[in-house]
Structure formats: C-alpha cells, structure tokens
N, C-alpha and C positions, 0 to 999 in steps of 0.2 A: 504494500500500500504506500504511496504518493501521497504528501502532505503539501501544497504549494504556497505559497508565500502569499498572504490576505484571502484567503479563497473561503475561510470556516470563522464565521462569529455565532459564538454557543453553544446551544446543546442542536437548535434543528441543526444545523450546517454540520455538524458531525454526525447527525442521524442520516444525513442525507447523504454525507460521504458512504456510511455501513451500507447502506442500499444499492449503491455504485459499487460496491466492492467488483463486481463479477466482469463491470466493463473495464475496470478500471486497469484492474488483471491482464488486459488482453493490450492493454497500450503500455505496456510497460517500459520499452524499448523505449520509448517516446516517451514519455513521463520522469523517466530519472533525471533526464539530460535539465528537468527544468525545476525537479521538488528539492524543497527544503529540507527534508528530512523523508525517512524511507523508513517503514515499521515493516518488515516479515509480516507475512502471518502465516508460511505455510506449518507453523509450529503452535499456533498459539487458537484458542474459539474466540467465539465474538464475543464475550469477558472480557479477557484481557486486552481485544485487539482495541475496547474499547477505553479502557483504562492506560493502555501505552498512549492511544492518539490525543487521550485529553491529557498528558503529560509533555509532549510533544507541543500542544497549542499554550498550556502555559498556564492552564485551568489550575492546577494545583499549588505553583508557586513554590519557593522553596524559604520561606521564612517561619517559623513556629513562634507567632505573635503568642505572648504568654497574657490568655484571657478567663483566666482558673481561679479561681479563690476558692481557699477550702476552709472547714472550720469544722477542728475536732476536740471532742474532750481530753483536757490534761488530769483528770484525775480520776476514781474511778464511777464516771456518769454523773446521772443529775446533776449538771453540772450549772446547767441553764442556757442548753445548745439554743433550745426553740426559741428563745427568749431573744437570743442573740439574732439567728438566723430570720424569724421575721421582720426584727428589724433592719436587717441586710436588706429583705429580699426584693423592695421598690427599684433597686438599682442595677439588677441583673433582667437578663432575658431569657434566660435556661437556670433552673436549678436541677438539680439532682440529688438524689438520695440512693444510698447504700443498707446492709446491715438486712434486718428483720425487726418482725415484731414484739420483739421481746423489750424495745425500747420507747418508751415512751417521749416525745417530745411536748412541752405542754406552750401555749401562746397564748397572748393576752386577749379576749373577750370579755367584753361588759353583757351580759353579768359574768356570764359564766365562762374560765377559759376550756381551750377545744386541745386537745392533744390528738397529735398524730401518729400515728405509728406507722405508716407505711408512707405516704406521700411525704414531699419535702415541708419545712416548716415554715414558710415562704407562700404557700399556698393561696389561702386567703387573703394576704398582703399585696397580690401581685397579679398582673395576666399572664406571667413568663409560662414557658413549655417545662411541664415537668414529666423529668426521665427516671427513670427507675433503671440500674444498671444490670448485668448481666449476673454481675456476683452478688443479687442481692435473694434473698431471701422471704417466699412469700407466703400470708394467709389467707387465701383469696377471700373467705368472708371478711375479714377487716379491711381488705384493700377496698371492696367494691361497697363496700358498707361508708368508707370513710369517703369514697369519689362521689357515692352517691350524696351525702352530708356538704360537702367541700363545691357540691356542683360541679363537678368535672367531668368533660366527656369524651372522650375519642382522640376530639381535635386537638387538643390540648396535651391528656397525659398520653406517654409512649412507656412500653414494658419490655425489656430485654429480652427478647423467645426464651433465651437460655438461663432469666434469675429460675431460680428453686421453688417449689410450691413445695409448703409446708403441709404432709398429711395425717390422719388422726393416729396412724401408729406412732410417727414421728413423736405428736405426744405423751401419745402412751409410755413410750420409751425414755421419756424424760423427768418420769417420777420420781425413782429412786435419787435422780441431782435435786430436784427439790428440798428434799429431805436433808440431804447433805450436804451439800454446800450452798443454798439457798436461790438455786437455780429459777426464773421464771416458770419454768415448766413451758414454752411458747413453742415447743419444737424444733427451735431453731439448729441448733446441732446436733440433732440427729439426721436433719433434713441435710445437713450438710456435708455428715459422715452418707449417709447414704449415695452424696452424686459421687464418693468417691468410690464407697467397697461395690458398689450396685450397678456398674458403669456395665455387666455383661446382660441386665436385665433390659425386657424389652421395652416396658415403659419407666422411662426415666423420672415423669412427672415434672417436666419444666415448664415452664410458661405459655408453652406452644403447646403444650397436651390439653390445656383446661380451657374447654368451649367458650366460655365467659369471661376468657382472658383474651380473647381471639383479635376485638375489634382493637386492642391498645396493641400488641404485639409488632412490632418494629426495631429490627436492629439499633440498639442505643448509637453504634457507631457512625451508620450512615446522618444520625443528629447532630450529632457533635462533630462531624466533619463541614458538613450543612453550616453550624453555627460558627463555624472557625473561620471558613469562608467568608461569613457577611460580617465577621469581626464582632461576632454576638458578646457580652461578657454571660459568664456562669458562671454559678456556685453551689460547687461540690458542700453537701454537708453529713458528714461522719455523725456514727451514732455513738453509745456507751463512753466510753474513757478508754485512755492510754495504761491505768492501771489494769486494767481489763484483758491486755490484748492477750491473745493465748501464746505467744514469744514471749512475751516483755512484763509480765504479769508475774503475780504470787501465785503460781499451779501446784493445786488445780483449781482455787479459787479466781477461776477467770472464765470470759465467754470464749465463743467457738471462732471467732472471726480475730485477723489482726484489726486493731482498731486505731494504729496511727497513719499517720497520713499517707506511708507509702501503702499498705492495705486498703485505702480507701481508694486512692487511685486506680488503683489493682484492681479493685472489683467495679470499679463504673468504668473503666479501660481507656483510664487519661497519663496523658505522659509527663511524666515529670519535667520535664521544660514546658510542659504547657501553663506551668503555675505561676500565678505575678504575687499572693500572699496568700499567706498560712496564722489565719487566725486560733490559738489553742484557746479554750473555755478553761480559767480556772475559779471556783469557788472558797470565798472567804476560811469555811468549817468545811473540810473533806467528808463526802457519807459514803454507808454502803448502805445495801441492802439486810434486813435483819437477818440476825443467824438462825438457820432452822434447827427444830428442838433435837437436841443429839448430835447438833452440829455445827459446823462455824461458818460464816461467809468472807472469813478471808482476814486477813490482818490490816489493820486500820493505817498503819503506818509501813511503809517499803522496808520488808528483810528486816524487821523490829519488832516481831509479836503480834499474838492474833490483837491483843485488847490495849497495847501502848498509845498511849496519847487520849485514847478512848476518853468521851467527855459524855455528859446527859443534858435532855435538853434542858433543865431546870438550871443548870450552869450556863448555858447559853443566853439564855433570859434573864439570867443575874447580870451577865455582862453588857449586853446588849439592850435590854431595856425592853426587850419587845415579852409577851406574855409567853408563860411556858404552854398555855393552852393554846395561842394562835400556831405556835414552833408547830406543836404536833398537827395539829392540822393543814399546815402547808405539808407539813417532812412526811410525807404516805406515798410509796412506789407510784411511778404512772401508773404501771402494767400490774403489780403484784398488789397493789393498795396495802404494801404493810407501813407501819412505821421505819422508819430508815435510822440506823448508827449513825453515830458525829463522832468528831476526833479532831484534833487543833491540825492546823493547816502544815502541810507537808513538805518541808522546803526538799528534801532528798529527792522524794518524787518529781516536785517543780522539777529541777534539775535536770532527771532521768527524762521527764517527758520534753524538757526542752531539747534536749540531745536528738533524739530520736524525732521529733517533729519539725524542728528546727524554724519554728515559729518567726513569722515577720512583724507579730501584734499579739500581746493577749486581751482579751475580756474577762475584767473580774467581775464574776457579779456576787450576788448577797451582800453585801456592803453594807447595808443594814443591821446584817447582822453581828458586826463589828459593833455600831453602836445605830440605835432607832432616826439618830437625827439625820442622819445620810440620807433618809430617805427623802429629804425638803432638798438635797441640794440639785443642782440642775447646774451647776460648773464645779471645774475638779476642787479648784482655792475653799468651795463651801462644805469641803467633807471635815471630817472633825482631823486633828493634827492627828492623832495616832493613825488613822486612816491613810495619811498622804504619805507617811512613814512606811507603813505595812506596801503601800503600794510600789512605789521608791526602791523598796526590796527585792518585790517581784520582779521589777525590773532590769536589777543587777544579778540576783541568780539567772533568771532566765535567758537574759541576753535580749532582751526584746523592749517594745514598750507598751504599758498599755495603755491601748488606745481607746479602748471601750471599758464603760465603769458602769454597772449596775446597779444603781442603789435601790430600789425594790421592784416586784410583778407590777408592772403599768407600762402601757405604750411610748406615756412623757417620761419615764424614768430610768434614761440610756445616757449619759454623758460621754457625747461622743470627742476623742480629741486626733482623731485620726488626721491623718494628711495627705489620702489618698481619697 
C-alpha cells in the first residue's frame, strides 16, 4: 500500500484508501515512484494495515502529554478519598475508578450523603465519562443499583469487558476472612483469586458474560486513547489505602489488590508517564476496620503491634472538642457499618506511603478532629497553631505539600492551596 503526500485527511480518507486496497495493488509499479511512505500488507489483515496507515498519517503522534491525576489513600482507607475526589471532579473530563466493592466512598449531600462503591466519586459533581477499568472488580447489583441512583446510562458510563464480576460463591468463600481478620466479606478476593487459579474454566464470568452488563461494555482502552487525543484531563481514583496493599501491607491483614499508585494504574491500564500529579489522602487519626471476635484486623501502627498507639474515641473528643457520641456516629464502615479503630497519626507509615507513591500533593482531611474550631476556617492562616505545625510536618516527612486541607464533611469545607 501507497500512502501519497496530502491525499488522506481523517478517518473517511483512510476508509476510502482500505476500499482501494485491491486497485491500488495493481498500480504498484507506478505508485512507489511517487508515495510517501509504503506499508506491506502482504503480511499483515486489515487490523493492522489499519493501524500502520494511521501511524504513517501522523494520527497518533509521538508525545505522551501527561493528562493523569490520580488520588490514592496513604493510610489504611477511610481516608476521605470521596470527599476529596468530588471535589476534584468539576475539573476533569474522564474519571475513572478501580478496586471493588468492598470500599466505600462516601460525598457530601444535603441531607443525606451518597456513597459509592462502584462508580467514581466525581459522579454526581460532574458530566465527565466514567470508566471502570479492566482490573477492577464487580457486583453487578450495586453497580446497576448505584447507575440507576446516580442517573447514569450507557452514554456516559463504559465497563472494561474484562473487570471481574463478583459471584455468590465468591462470597461464600469469604466468611471464614470475616471472622479473622475483619474482612468485608464483599467477594472481592476470591473473585480475584479465581481469574487467576480458574483461567482453564469455561466461563470466566467477566464483564462480557453478564447480559446487563452488555450495553456499558467497551474496551477502557480504546477511551483513554480517545481522551488522550483531544487532550481530555482525567482522574484516576484508587480505593482502600497504601497500608492495605497486599505487597506493602501488615499480611495478612491486608486486601487483595495493590493499592498504590503503580497498582492503580495497572488495573485501569494507564502509563506511568501519562501522570502530571499524585495526590495521597492522609487522615489527621489513622483507623481501621474493627477486629473481628477471635481476631485482629491488623496493627494500628506499621511493624509496631496489633494495639500500639491504639487511642478510643472518648480520647479523641477530649482533644478535639467534638462529642464522643457525634465521633461514633461518623467513624461506622461505609460497607461493613461497624465502628472503626483510631490510633495517633502514623509518621513511619506517612513515610512508607510517601516512598512508594511518591506523591506530588497530599490532602489532609479530619482537621477537625485535631481541634473542632478548624472546622470555621476557610484559609490555611485560620486553622489553630498546633494544626499549621502538624501540617508543616507532613510536609517534611512526606516530601510533598499539602495542598488540600479538610477541615470537616461539607462541600465549603476544602481549603484548597494548590497551584495547579
């Protein structure tokens, strides 16, 4: 094939070249003497031949504009991704989510707020296209439960054929973690041990098998090639925490998935140069999940003991000024609705997750619960001194700044000092 010099603008002009293929063959003699470029095909189908010619015209370009922002947790979860991520998400055109439903994301609604567990947390805040990546993880009742909730249809969300569907042995199979190290029980790794031991079985159960998963089903990749091209931004947003990741984690008190940023990338299938910042989420008072009876959920503090630093909330309310009875009522699992552990804030981990994430921003939130008056301020100068200190610090461990301050659940209540 013959590519001649101005002869092809777009996609018809290249359609219309594959349709000529057959005459085009037969002038070939005559043809070289005057093309720009010369593609074979007697080796290649009309795939590739199609893919070499729009390489050829110049369709694809050879710069990796870095138009990525991701945002994962530094500690382990509840961190107050959602919180952060809606308020990101007016500014992007693509979001994207990872992960499964074992995480809850929760975002501010008057009255009541709305957690997501499967869509991005951007949602409601935004018209961007929401993708769901290949490596993520699915319950098809809470997806279509929560598209149907969120008003989302077809047009909008896309589902990687190949994320995972989560099925009811899947949870069966995840009782016994419940019990033990305080697992959601949500199926998620089993669902994920399965794509790999079950890979000789005939139905695999991904996202392409499940009829009512059928009209979102769309390679993630052909999207985010799409958005790369018209220089879309997006934001990648990771679930659980870094303490969490099943590498980098206290194991087996961890989940099933890596959960820092190179993992995250990995499973929505983005390249690491394609990233311009790396926002980590960390939280004033580190929590986990409660320990189930006869068992632990993990050690509060990195390689330091199940219960070191271990604090109650009735101490948190001494300090902070807010009620011990409001504490518990916020601090209840998205997903598990239990009461959640506290523990003083974890500089070793900061550290650990700054290394490994290698953060360009953090976001602290709960700030509040440092001290109750944070919650009135609306610029950084108005947080209380000990606040501006604490912060100040996280700075110098982490190697980063933060750029985002949380001082409590509210739409107005994001002190943004970013420069981006």
């Amino acid at each position: 094939m013959f590519i001649g010099g101005g002869a092809l603008t777009g996609s018809f002009g290249l359609i219309h070249l594959l349709k000529r293929v057959v005459k085009t063959e037969q002038r070939i003699d005559e043809l070289e003497r005057i093309a720009d470029a010369i593609v074979s095909t007697d080796r290649s189908d009309e795939q590739d031949v199609l893919v070499r010619v729009a390489s050829q015209l110049g369709l694809y370009g050879r710069e990796l504009e870095q138009l990525v922002d991701v945002v994962v947790g530094g500690q382990f979860g509840s961190e107050g991704k959602g919180h952060i991520c809606s308020f990101l998400a007016p500014e992007y055109d693509v979001l994207v989510r990872v992960g499964g439903p074992n995480a809850g994301h929760k975002v501010f609604q008057d009255p009541v707020p709305y957690t997501h567990r499967q869509l991005p947390s951007g949602t409601l805040f935004s018209n961007a296209k929401l993708l769901i990546g290949p490596g993520a993880v699915i319950d098809v009742d809470t997806l279509l439960k929560e598209a149907a909730e969120c008003e989302v249809d077809a047009t909008r969300l896309f589902i990687d054929p190949q994320a995972m569907v989560i099925t009811r042995a899947d949870k069966e199979n995840e009782f016994k973690l419940v019990q033990k190290i305080g697992s959601t029980g949500q199926g998620v790794g089993a669902a994920a041990a399965r794509r790999i031991i079950d890979r000789e079985q005939p139905n695999h159960t991904l996202a392409r098998d499940i009829p009512e998963l059928s009209r979102f089903c769309r390679p993630i990749a052909d999207e985010l090639e799409d958005a790369y091209a018209k220089r879309r931004r997006i934001l990648l947003e990771g679930t659980q925490g870094t303490g969490l990741s099943i590498f980098h984690g206290s194991y087996p008190h961890v989940t099933s998935r890596d959960t820092t940023v190179s993992g995250t990338l990995s499973e929505a299938g983005i390249s690491p140069s394609r990233v311009r910042r790396v926002v980590m989420v960390c939280r004033s008072y580190i929590i986990r999940v409660q320990s189930p009876k006869g068992g632990s959920s993990g050690p509060m503090r990195i390689g330091r003991g199940d219960h070191k630093g271990e604090l109650s909330w009735k101490e948190i309310s001494r300090r902070s000024g807010i009620s011990e009875k409001e504490l518990k009522g916020i601090e209840l699992g998205s997903v598990s609705n239990k009461e959640r552990r506290v523990a003083e804030f974890d500089w070793v981990l900061l550290r650990r997750a700054a290394l490994l994430n290698a953060p360009t921003d953090i976001a602290l939130t709960f700030a509040d619960y440092i001290d109750k008056r944070n919650s009135e301020a609306r610029r950084f100068e108005q947080l209380t001194a000990p606040t501006i200190r604490f912060t100040e610090e996280i700075e110098k461990v982490s190697s980063a700044p933060v750029s985002l301050v949380s001082t409590r659940f509210h739409w107005k209540s994001i002190i943004d000092r970013r420069t981006w």
